[in-house]
C-alpha positions, -999 to +999 in steps of 0.1 A: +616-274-469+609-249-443+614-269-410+648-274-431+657-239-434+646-229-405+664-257-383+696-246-406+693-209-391+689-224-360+727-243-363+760-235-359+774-222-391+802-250-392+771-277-387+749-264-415+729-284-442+747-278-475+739-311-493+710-330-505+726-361-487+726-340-455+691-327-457+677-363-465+702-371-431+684-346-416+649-352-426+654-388-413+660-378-381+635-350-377+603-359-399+584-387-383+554-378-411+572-397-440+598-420-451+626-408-470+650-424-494+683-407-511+688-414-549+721-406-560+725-393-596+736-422-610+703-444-599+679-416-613+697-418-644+699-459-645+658-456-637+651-426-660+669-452-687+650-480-679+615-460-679+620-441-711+631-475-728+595-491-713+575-461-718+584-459-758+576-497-761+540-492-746+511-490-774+489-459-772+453-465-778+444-432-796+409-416-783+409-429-742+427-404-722+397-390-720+380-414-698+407-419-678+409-406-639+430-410-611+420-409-581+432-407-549+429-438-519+434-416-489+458-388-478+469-415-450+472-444-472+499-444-504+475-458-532+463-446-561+431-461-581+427-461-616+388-453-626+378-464-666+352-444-674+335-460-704+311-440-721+297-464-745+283-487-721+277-459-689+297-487-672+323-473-645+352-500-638+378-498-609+411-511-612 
């Protein structure tokens, strides 16, 4: 958000970043580091529908969170592995 503010200083005032649309425009063009996607309300709302339906049908198993970790692949790669730490058996499984 600061290269965003401070390119939007940098601007003419009739070309400034006032919308999210136009900062994700702009973020596009001048990021190289990521890749960036606009959501508009609507799809947010469809997906937050969706997830809240999915996560309220999932079964809790009482007693694990503890022996649950994430950790992460890499800063350069996008993955996330799930470790199961099971105590019972001093067994470590990777998923």
């Amino acid at each position: 958000m600061r290269l965003a503010a401070k390119a939007n200083l940098q601007r003419p005032y009739e070309n400034q970043i006032l919308t999210p649309l136009q900062l994700n425009e702009w973020a596009i063009e001048n990021i190289s580091a990521g890749n960036f996607t606009f959501a508009k309300q609507d799809e947010y709302v469809k997906s937050e529908t969706f997830l809240k339906y999915r996560f309220n049908q999932a079964v809790t198993i009482q007693d694990t969170q503890q022996y649950q970790t994430f950790i992460s692949v890499g800063s350069s790669t996008p993955k996330l592995t799930v470790k199961c730490i099971l105590k019972l058996y001093n067994h470590h499984k990777f998923l």
